[in-house]
N, CA and C atoms as an extended XYZ file, in Angstrom:
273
Properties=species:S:1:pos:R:3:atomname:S:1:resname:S:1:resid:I:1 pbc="F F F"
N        19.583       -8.462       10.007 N   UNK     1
C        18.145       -8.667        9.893 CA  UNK     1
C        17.480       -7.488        9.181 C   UNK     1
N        17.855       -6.009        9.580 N   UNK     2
C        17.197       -4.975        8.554 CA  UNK     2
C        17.860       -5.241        7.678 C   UNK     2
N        18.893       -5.371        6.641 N   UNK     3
C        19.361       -5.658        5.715 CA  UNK     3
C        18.817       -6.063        4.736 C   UNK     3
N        18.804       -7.462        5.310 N   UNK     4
C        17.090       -8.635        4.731 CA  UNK     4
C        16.493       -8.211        4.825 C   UNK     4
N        15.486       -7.364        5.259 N   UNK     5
C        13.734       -7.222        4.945 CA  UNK     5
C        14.146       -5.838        4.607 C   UNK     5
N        15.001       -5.064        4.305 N   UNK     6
C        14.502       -3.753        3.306 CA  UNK     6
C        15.387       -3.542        2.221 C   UNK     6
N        16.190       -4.400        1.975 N   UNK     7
C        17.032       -4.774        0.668 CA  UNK     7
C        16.006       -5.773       -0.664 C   UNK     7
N        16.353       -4.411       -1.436 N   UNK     8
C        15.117       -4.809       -2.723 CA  UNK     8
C        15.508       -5.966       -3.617 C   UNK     8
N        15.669       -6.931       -3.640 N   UNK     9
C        15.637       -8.505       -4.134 CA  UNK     9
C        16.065       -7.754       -5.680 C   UNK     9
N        15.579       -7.076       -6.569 N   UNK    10
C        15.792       -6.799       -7.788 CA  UNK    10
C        16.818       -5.362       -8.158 C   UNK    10
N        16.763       -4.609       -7.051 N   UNK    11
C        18.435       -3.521       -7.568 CA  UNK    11
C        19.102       -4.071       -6.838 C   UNK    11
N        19.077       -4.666       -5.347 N   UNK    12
C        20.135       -5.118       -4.407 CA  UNK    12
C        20.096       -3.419       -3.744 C   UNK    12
N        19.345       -2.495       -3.424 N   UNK    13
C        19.617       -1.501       -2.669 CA  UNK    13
C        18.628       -1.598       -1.530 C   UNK    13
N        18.671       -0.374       -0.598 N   UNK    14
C        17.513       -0.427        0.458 CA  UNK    14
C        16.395        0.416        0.288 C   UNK    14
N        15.252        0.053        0.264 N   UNK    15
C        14.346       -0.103       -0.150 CA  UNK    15
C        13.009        0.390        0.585 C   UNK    15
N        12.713        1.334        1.541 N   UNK    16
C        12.158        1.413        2.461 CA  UNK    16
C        10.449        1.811        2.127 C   UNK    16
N        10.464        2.605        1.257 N   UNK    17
C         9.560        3.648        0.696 CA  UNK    17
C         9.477        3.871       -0.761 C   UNK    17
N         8.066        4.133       -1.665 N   UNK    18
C         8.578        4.945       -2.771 CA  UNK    18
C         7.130        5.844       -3.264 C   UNK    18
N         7.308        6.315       -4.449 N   UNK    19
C         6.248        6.891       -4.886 CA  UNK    19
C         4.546        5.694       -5.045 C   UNK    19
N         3.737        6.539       -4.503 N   UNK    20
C         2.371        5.706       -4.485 CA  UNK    20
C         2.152        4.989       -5.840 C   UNK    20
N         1.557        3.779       -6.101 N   UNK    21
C         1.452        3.180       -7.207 CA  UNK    21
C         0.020        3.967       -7.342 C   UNK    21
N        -0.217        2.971       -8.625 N   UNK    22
C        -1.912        3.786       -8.759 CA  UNK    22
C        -2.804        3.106       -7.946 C   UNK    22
N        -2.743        1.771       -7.505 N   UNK    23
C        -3.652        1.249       -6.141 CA  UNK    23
C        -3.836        2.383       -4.876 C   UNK    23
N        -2.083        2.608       -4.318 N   UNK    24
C        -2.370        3.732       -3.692 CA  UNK    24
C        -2.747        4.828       -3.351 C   UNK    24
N        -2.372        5.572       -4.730 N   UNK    25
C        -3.198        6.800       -4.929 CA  UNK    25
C        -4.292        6.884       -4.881 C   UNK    25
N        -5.389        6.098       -5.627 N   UNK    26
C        -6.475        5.772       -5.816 CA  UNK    26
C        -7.154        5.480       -3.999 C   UNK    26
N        -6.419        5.080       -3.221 N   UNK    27
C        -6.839        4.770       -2.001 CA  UNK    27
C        -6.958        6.460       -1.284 C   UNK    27
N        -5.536        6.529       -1.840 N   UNK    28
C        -5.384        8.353       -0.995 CA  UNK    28
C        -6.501        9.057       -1.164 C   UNK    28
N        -6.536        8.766       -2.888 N   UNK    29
C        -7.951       10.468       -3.248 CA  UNK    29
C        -9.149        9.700       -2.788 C   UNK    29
N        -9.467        8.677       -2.729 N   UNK    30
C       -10.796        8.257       -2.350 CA  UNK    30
C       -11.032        8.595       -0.728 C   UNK    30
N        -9.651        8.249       -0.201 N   UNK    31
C        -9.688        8.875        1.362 CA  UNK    31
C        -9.936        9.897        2.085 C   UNK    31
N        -9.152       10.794        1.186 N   UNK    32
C        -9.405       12.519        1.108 CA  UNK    32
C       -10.897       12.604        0.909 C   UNK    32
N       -11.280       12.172       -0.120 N   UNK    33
C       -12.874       12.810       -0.751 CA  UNK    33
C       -13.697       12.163       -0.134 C   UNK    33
N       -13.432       10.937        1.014 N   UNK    34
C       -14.302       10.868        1.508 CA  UNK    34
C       -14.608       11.475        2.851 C   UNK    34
N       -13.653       11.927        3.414 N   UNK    35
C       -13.400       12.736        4.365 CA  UNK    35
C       -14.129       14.593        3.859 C   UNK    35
N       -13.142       14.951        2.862 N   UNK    36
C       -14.204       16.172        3.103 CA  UNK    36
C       -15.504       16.051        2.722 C   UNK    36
N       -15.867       15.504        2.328 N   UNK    37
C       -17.628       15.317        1.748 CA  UNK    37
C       -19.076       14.123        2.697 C   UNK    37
N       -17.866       13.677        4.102 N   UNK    38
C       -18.419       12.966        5.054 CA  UNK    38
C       -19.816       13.763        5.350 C   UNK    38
N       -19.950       14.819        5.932 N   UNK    39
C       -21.113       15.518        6.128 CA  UNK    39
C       -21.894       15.659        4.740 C   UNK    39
N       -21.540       15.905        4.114 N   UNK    40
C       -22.444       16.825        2.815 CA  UNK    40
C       -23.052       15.809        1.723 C   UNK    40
N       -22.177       14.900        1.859 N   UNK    41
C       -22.291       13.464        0.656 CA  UNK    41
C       -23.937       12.934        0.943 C   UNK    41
N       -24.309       12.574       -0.098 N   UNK    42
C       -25.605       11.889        0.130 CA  UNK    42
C       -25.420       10.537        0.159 C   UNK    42
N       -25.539        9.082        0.829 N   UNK    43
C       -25.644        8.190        1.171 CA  UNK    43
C       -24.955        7.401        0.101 C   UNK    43
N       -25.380        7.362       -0.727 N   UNK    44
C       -24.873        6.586       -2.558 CA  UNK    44
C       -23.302        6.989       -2.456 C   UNK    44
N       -23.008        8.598       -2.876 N   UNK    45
C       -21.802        9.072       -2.766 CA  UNK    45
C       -20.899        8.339       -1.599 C   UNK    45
N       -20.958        8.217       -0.397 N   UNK    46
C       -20.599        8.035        0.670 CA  UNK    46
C       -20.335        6.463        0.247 C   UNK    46
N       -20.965        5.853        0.411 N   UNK    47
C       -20.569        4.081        0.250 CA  UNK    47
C       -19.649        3.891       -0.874 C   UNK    47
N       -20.021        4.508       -1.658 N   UNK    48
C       -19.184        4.330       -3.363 CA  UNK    48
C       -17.701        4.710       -2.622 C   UNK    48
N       -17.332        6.424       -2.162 N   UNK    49
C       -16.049        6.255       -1.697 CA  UNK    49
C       -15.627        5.077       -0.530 C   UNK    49
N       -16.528        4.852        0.732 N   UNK    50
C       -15.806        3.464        1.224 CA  UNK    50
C       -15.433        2.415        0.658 C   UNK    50
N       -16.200        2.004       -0.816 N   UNK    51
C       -16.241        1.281       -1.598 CA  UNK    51
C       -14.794        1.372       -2.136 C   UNK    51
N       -14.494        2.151       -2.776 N   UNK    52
C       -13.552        2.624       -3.731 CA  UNK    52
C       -12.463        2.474       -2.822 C   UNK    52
N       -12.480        3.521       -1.580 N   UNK    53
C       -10.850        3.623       -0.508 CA  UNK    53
C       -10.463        1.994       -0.189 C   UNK    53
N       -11.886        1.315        0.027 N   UNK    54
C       -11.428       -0.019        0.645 CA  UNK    54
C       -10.480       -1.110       -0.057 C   UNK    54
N       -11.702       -0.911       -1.788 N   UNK    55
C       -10.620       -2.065       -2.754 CA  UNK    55
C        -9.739       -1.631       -3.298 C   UNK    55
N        -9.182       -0.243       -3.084 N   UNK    56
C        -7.947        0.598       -3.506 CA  UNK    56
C        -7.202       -0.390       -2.681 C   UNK    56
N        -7.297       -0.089       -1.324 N   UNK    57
C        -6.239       -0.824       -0.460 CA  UNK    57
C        -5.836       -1.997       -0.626 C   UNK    57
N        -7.302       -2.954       -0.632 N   UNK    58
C        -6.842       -4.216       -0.372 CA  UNK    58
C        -6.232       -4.790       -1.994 C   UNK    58
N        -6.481       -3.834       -2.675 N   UNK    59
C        -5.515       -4.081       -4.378 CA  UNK    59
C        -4.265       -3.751       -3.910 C   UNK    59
N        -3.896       -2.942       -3.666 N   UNK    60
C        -2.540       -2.601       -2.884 CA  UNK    60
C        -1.805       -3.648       -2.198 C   UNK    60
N        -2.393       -3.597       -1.128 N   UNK    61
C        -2.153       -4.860        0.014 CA  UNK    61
C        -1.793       -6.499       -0.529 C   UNK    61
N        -2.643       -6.527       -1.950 N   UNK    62
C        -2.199       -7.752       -2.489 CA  UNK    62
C        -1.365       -7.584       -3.368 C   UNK    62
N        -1.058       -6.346       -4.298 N   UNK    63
C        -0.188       -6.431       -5.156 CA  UNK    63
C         1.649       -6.553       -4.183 C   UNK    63
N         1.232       -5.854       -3.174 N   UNK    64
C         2.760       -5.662       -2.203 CA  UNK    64
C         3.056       -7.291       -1.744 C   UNK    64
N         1.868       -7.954       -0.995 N   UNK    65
C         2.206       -9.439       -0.809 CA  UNK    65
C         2.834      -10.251       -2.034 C   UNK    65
N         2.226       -9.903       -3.347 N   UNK    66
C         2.848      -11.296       -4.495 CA  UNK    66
C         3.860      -10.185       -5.405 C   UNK    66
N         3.746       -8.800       -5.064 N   UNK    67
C         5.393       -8.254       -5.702 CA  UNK    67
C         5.877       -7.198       -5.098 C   UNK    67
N         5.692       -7.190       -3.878 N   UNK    68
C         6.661       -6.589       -3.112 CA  UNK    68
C         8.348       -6.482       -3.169 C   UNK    68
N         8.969       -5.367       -3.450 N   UNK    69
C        10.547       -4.844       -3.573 CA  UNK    69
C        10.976       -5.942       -2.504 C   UNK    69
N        10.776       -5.959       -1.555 N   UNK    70
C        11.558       -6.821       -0.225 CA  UNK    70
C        10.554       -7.333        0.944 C   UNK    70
N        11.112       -8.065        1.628 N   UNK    71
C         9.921       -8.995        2.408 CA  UNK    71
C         9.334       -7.957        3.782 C   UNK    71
N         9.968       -6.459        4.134 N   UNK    72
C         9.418       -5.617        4.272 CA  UNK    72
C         8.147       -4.842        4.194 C   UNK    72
N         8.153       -5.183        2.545 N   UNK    73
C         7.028       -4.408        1.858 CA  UNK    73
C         5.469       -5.805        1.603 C   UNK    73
N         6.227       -6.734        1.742 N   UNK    74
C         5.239       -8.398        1.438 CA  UNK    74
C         4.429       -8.207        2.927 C   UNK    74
N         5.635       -8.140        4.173 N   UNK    75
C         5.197       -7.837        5.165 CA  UNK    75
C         3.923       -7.281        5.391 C   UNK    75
N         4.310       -5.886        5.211 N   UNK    76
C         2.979       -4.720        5.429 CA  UNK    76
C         2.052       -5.166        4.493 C   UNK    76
N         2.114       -5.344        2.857 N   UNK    77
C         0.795       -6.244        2.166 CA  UNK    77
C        -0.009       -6.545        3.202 C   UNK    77
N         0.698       -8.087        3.503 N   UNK    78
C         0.220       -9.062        4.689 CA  UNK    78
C        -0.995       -8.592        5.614 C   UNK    78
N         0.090       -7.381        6.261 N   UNK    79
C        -0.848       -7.151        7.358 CA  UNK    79
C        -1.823       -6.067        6.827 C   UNK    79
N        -1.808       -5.573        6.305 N   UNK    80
C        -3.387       -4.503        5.757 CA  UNK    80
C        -3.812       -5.189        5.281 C   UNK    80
N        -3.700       -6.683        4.341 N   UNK    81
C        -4.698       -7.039        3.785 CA  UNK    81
C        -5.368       -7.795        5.196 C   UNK    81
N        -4.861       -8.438        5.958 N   UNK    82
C        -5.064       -8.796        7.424 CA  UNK    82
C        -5.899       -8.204        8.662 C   UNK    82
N        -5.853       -7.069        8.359 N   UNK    83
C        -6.983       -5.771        8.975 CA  UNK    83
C        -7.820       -5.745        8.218 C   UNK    83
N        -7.424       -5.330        6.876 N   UNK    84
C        -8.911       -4.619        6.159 CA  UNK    84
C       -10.019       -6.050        6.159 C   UNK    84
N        -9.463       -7.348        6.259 N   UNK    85
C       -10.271       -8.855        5.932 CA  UNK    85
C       -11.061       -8.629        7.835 C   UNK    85
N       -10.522       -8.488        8.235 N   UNK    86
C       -10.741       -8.988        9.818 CA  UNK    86
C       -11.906       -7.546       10.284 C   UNK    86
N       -10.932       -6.393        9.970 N   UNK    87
C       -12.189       -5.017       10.261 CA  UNK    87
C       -13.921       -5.471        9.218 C   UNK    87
N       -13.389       -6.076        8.118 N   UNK    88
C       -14.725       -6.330        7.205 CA  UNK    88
C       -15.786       -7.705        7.120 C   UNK    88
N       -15.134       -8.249        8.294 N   UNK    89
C       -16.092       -9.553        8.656 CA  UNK    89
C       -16.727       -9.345        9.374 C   UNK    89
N       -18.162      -10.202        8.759 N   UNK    90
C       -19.541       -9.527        9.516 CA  UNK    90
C       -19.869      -10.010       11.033 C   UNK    90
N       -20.073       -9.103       11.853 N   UNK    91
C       -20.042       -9.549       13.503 CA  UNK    91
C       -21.636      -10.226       13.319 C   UNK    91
């Protein structure tokens, strides 16, 4: 069963992890900068990075669901795009 879900469909190796794509990165630095500049940011600044960290992710989250290395990585897509939809629906 780990075999299957972290064996990469296209080298045939295992597959667990790799370097951040640019969805990700883009999620990271927006994360970072919005964190140190939480206090100091003026209101505009502040939304633009939630803005930015959020559709970083959920670009992420969908690129991993429709080309994810192994059903591992489709997996996790799945579920962050699954949080970030569910944390962002209006109560």
């Amino acid at each position: 069963m780990l075999e299957w879900a972290f064996r990469s469909r296209r080298t045939g190796r295992i597959t667990i992890g790799q370097m951040p794509n640019l969805a990700l990165g883009l999620f990271l630095v927006a994360s970072v900068m919005r964190r140190l500049l939480r206090s100091s940011a003026p209101g505009g600044c502040g939304t633009a990075l939630d803005v930015a960290s959020i559709g970083a992710l959920v670009w992420w989250a969908g690129d991993e669901v429709v080309r994810g290395e192994n059903p591992w990585r489709r997996f996790l897509g799945g579920a962050v795009m699954t949080w970030e939809l569910i944390r962002l629906w209006p109560r």
